[in-house]
Residue, then its C-alpha position, 0 to 999 in steps of 0.5 A: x500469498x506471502x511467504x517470508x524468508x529469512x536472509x540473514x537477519x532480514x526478513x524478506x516477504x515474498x508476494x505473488x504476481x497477483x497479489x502484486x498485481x491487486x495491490x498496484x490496481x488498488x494503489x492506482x485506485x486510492x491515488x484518484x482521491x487524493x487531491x490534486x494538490x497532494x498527488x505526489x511521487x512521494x505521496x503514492x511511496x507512501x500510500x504504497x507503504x500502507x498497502x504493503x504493510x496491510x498486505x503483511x497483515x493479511x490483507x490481501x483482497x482489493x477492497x480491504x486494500x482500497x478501504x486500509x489506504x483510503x482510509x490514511x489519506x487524510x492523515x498522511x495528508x496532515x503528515x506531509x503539510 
């Protein structure tokens, strides 16, 4: 569940533990298909970036965030190349 606070002018999301807990399993699970040669600390910030973005959308099953991430790997692979 997320709920947003305004500070200021930010907006911060606030997720539950297990919500966080779902979306770290389903980060581990997608970095397992991505190749080797692309398997980078930057990578996962960014593959960690849609899984957040998808979970402000709504989407907070593991399988709706496994399927949103795996589904940018080729072209955040196409970005970074």
């Amino acid at each position: 569940m997320k709920i947003s606070r305004r500070i200021g002018r930010t907006i911060m999301a606030y997720y539950s533990p297990q919500l966080i807990h779902t979306m770290r399993a389903a980060l581990d699970a997608v970095m397992t298909q991505v190749p080797m040669s692309h398997a980078t600390p930057g990578f996962k910030a960014h593959l960690a970036e849609v899984i957040l973005q998808a979970a402000a959308q709504g989407v907070t099953s593991y399988d709706g965030l496994v399927a949103t991430a795996s589904d940018q790997i080729q072209t955040i692979i196409s970005m970074l190349t």
